[in-house]
Each structure stands twice: as structure tokens, then as C-alpha cells.
N, C-alpha and C positions, 0 to 999 in steps of 0.2 A: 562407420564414423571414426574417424581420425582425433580429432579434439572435441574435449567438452570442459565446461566450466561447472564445477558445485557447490553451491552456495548453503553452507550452515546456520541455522538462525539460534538466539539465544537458551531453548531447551537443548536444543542437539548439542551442546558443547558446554552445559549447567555444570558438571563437574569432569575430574579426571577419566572417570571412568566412561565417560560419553565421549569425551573428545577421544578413548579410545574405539568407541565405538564406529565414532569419524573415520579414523585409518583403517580399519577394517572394512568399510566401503569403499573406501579410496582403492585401497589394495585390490580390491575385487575387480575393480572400474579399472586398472591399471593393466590386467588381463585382457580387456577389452580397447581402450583408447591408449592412440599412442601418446597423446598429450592430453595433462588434466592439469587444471589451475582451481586452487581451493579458494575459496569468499568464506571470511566467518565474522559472526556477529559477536559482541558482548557475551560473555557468559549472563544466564538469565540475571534479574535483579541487580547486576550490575550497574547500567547506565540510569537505572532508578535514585539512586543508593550515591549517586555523583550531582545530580540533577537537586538531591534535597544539600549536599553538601554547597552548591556554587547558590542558591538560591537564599541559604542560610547567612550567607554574607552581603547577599543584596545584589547579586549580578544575573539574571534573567537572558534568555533567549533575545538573540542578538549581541550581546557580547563577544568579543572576539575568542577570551580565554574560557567564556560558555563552553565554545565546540571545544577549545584545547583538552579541559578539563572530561566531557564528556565521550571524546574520542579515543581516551587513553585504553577505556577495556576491551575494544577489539585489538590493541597491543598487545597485551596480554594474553588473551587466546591465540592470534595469529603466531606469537612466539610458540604456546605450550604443545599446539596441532603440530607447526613443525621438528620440534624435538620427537612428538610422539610416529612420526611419518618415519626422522630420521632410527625410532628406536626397531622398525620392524622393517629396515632394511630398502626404505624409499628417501631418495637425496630429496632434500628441499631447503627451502627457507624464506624467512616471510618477509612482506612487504608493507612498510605504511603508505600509505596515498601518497607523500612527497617523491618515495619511493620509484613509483609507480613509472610516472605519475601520473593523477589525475587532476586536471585541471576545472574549476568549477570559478564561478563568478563569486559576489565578494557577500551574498545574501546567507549572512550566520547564521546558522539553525534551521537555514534551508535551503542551500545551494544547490543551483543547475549545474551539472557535470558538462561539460565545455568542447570537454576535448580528454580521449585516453591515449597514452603514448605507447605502442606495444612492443616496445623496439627490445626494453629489458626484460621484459616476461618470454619476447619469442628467442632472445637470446637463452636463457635459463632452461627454456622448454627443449630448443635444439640440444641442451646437453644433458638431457632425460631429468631432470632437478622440477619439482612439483611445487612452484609458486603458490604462498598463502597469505591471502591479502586482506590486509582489514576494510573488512566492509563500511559501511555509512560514514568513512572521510573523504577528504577531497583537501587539496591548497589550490587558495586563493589566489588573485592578481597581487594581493598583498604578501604573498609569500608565506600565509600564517593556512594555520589548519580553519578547516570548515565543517561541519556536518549534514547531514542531505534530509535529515528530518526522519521520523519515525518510520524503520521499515526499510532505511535508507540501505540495507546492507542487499535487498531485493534491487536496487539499481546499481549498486556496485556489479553486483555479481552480472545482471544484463549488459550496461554500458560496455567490461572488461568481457563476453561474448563478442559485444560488437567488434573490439577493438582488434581481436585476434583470431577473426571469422572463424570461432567455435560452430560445431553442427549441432548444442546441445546446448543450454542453460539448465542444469536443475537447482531447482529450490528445495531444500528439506527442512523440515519443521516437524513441530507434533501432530499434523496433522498431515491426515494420507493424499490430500488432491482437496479441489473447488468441489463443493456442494449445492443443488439448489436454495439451499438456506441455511444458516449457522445450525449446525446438529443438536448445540446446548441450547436452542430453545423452542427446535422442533424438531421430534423424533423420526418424523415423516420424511426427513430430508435426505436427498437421492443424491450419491456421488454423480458427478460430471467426469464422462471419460474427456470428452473434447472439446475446446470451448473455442470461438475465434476472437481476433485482439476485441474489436469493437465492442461485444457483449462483454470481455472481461475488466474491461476498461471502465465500463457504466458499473459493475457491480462492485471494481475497487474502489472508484470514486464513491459510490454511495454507499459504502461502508462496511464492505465486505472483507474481512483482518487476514485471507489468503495473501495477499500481495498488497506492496505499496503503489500506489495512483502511475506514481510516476515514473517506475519501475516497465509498466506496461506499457503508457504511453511510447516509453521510448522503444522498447520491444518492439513495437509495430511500428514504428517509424523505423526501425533499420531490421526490420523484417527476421527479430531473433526467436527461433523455438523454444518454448519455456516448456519445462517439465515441473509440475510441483506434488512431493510426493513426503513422506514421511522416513525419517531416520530410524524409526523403531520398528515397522515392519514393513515384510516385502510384500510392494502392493503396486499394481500399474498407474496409479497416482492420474491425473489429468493433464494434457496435452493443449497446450496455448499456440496454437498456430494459423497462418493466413490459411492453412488448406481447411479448415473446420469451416461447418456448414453452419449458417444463424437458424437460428429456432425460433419459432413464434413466440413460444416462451420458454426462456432458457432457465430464470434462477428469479430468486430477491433477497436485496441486499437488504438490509436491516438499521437502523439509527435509534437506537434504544430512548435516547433523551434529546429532546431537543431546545436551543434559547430563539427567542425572540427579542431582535433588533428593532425600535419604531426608528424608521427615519423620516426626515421633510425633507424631498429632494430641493434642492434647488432648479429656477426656472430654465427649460431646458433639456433637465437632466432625463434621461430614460431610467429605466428598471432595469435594462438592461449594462448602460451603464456601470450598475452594481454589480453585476453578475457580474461580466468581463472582468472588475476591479478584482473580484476574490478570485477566480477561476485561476489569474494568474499566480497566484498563490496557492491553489488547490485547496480553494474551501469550495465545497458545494453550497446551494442556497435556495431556499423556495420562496414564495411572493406572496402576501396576503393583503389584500387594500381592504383598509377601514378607517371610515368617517376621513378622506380624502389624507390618511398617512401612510405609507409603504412599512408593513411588516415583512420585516426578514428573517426565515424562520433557518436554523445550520443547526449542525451537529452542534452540544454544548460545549464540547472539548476545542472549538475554534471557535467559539463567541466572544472571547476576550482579543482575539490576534483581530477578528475581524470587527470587532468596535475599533481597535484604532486603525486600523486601516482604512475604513468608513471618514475618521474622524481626520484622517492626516488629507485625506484628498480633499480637491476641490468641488466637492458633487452635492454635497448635502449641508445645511442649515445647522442641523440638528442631529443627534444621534443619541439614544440611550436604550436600557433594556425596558422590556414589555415583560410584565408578568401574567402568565395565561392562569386562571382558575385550575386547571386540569394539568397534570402535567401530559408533554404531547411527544410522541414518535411515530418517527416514517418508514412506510416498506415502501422499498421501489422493486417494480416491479420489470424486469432487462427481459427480450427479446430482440423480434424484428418486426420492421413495419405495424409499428404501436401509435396511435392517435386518439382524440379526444372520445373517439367513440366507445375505444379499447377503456378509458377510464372511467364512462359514467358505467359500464357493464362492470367494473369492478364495482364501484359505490353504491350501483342496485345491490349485487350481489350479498355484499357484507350488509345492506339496511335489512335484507331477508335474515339475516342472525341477529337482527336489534344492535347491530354495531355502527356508530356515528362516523362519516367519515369526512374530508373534503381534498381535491384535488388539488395536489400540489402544478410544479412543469411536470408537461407533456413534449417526448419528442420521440421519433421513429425507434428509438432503441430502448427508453423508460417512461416507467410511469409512477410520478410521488405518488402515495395516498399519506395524509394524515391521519392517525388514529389516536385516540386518548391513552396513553401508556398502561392504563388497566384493563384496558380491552385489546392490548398490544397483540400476546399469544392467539387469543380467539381467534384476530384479524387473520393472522401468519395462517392458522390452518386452515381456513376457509379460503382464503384466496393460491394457497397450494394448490388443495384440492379442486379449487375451479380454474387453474390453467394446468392441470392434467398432470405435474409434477409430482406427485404419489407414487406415480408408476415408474 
């Protein structure tokens, strides 16, 4: 392999002494590839720590000077990584998305990446100089900075693969590779050597914090091998590629908390409708009809963006939250060739532990279950152990 791209996330570069722990991979990898372009994220806490500062003034996601303001800490890194590359005797220097550049559409706080330009990175590259670019920005048609949303530094680092036919993506983080299931809430859960886009794609969108949604999607649209592995120890990490085989049951993603949307559609409207409406925005959503109202049940972390989203379109009457008695969270359960029969065999399954459940969508590659958040754990380990993921 010739070129690779490595993408740092906000642990791996927390302090000075990490981000030297960066160049000492790089340098290692430097042995190995002739061309390496670094992606780094915010130091950790950072872009938190911005987020309450622009919000304390009264300016919210979608703001222009939002992204301004929240884009500045991978500046900051992308400078300190290149000093520290330049102090062990590797040229470099970094780059802000203007930079770049990267081109993304004019949606603050969540821009589509448009277009990467590779012309100054392969020039830099050709002169052995090891480009470090800030992750999760972009500029706009408007000429102003953008940010690509949480995670966003996972599609930086992809897109800029695509851009300069890299043989390699890696992601590093604090965590070694994809799991069958979040490790902090089941000890049961089996690293994933290989996974292919589609199944990883169902597990980022339904909630899996390996990778961002969108990060993937586009990885498998322009066919990029992702590596995601961990900065703190040497580990063969998990392998995101078209040549990985689907599994009957590959993993499940997890949604700890969930809100409830009632909507009254308007005459006409499908359910679908709705779904299409958020999707394009990367909320996920499940369906629940009661006494002739459309419950929308999403992560609660997108309940607020997807009320008004709901509320700006033309589709619905009506819209407000639904409070459930219980509070409620979803395991989806990603494989292949999964259908309805795939889920009443879960919801047997779990009634045999006295656990309540009800099915969310159903499609070839997941399956929602709804469980009561106090029976959440219980759920995860019984339905591991009944799609053979133990092993």
C-alpha cells in the first residue's frame, strides 16, 4: 500500500502527550506508506466546552458563526500534531477545510461534503510533507465555515480517502474495532474482525458510537476501506470493506433512551413520508399507531431537531411530544436477510425471560425491538445469546 489516510478522534489527541503519541504512529506508518495525510478531531471536551459558550449567548445549531465558533478546536490540534510531526523530524503542516478545500452545502451543523479538492494535498504529498487536516469542517457556497455534525471528523477523514485514492482509512479512537454490542453494557460482547458497508451502516445509524452514519454511507458509495482500531494499543482493530461477507447476525446497536413524537398526519400523508423527511437528515425512527395517531418513537438526543423538522414541513396537522409511562429503549438487531418472522422469534424469545417487548421496522438488514429501559440489559443479553454472538 502506497497511501493511507489516519484519522485521530478527540481521546487520542486529549493532551500533549497523546498527540505525541500520534506521531509516533505516524512515524511508524511512515516506514510503511509512502504517502500519509493525518484527520484530527478537537481535543476531547473541547467542542463541548464551545457549544455551552455560543448557546449561553443565545445562538443554537444552525447559526452560521455556531460552526465558526465550534470548528476552531480541531485548529488547534491540526496546528499542535503538526509542530509535534515537525519536532521528530517528519515535514508537515496543517490544513483548515478552506484550506483544503472541502466543499459542503450551506446545512450548519450538518453539512454534506460536496466536493474534496486534492490538488493541494497531492501536491504536499509529492514533496514527502505529511498534511494535517481538521476534521468535522467544511466551507460553504457561502464562503463561511460549516460543521458535518457529530463524528463529523469520521467523514472528513473518509471523503479526503476518496479524494486522493488512499488504499487505507484508519479511524483511531479509544476503542480497539466494532463490537457485537457496546462492551459498557454487555461484557458478553465479541470484537468484529470484518464487517461489510451495509451491516455497518445499519449499526452506525441505529446507534452504534464506532463510526458516524454518514462517514459510512459514503465509504460505500465510493468503495473506501475503513480500518478502525485504537491509538492506545496494538490490536488488528476491525475491517469495513465490500469484500466482508454478511452474517445472519452480525451485531446490535443499542438507543439507551428514547422520545416520542404524536403526530396527525395530514390527508394523504404516508408514514413513510416521515421517515424519508428525517432520514434525509440522519434521524432514525420507528412507528407506533394508537387510537388513529402516528407515534414516532427516535433517539432522544434528535427529538428536538426532529420536532421541528416535523413541524416546518407540510405533512402533519399537528405535532408534539408523547409521554410513555415507562421509560423506552431500542436494540436493533443488523444482519442479513431479516424479516418479520426474524422478529416475532425475538419477542418469543425475550417473553420466555418475562421481558415485554414490541416490534419496531422490520428490513433485510434490521430489526427494532422496543424494550422498557429497566429491562434494557436483561433484553441485550438474551437476545445475544439467542443469535449465537457469545461465541
Amino acid at each position: 500500500m502506497a497511501r493511507i489516510v489516519q484519522k485521530f478522534g478527540g481521546t487520542s489527541v486529549a493532551t500533549l502527550d497523546r498527540i505525541k503519541n500520534v506521531t509516533d504512529i505516524v512515524a511508524e506508518n511512515k516506514l510503511k506508506y509512502k504517502d500519509i495525510v493525518v484527520v484530527v478531531s478537537a481535543m476531547a471536551g473541547v467542542t463541548n466546552k464551545f457549544v455551552d459558550c455560543v448557546n449561553s449567548l443565545g445562538a443554537n445549531e444552525g447559526h452560521p458563526e455556531y460552526d465558526t465558533v465550534l470548528s476552531s478546536g480541531e485548529l488547534v490540534t491540526a496546528g499542535l500534531t503538526a509542530i509535534a510531526l515537525e519536532n521528530v523530524g517528519i515535514k508537515s503542516r496543517s490544513y483548515a477545510s478552506w484550506q483544503v478545500p472541502i466543499f459542503t452545502n450551506n446545512n450548519y451543523g450538518h453539512a454534506i461534503i460536496q466536493n474534496v479538492d486534492p490538488v493541494n494535498l497531492n501536491k504536499d504529498l509529492a514533496n514527502g510533507i505529511v498534511p494535517v487536516v481538521c476534521g468535522f469542517q467544511g466551507v460553504s457556497q457561502e464562503e463561511k465555515t460549516t460543521t458535518l455534525g457529530r463524528g463529523g471528523s469520521d467523514l472528513t477523514a473518509v471523503a479526503v480517502s476518496s479524494a486522493i485514492e488512499a488504499d487505507l482509512c484508519e479511524i483511531y479512537s479509544d476503542v480497539d474495532g466494532v463490537y457485537t454490542v457496546d462492551p459498557n453494557l454487555y461484557t458478553g460482547a465479541q470484537q468484529i474482525d470484518e464487517i461489510c458497508y451495509a451491516e455497518m451502516l445499519e449499526m452506525a445509524s441505529q446507534g452504534a458510537k464506532v463510526l458516524q452514519e454518514q462517514s459510512v454511507l459514503y465509504a460505500m458509495e465510493k468503495k473506501v476501506i475503513v480500518r478502525v482500531a485504537s491509538s492506545f494499543i496494538k490490536a488488528p482493530g476491525t475491517i469495513i470493506s465490500p469484500m466482508a461477507k454478511s452474517k445472519r447476525f452480525c451485531g446490535m446497536a443499542i438507543t439507551p433512551a428514547l422520545s416520542q413524537v404524536q403526530l396527525s398526519l395530514k390527508d394523504g400523508v404516508l408514514k413513510e413520508d416521515i421517515q424519508n423527511l428525517l432520514a434525509k437528515n440522519f434521524i432514525q425512527c420507528d412507528f407506533v399507531e394508537n387510537r388513529g395517531k402516528t407515534n414516532v418513537m427516535l433517539d432522544k438526543r434528535h427529538a428536538s431537531v426532529a420536532l421541528t423538522l416535523v413541524r416546518e414541513s407540510n405533512l402533519i396537522s399537528d405535532a408534539r411530544y408523547k409521554f410513555s409511562r415507562k421509560p423506552l429503549s431500542k436494540i436493533s438487531v443488523v444482519g442479513s436477510g431479516l424479516n418479520i418472522d426474524s422478529s416475532q422469534n425475538f419477542i418469543t424469545e425475550l417473553k420466555k425471560h418475562k421481558i415485554d417487548s414490541f416490534i419496531g421496522i422490520v428490513t433485510s438488514h434490521k430489526v427494532n425491538i422496543i424494550v422498557a429501559t429497566e429491562q434494557l440489559l436483561e433484553a441485550i443479553s438474551v437476545l445475544h445469546k439467542y443469535c449465537g454472538l457469545d461465541k
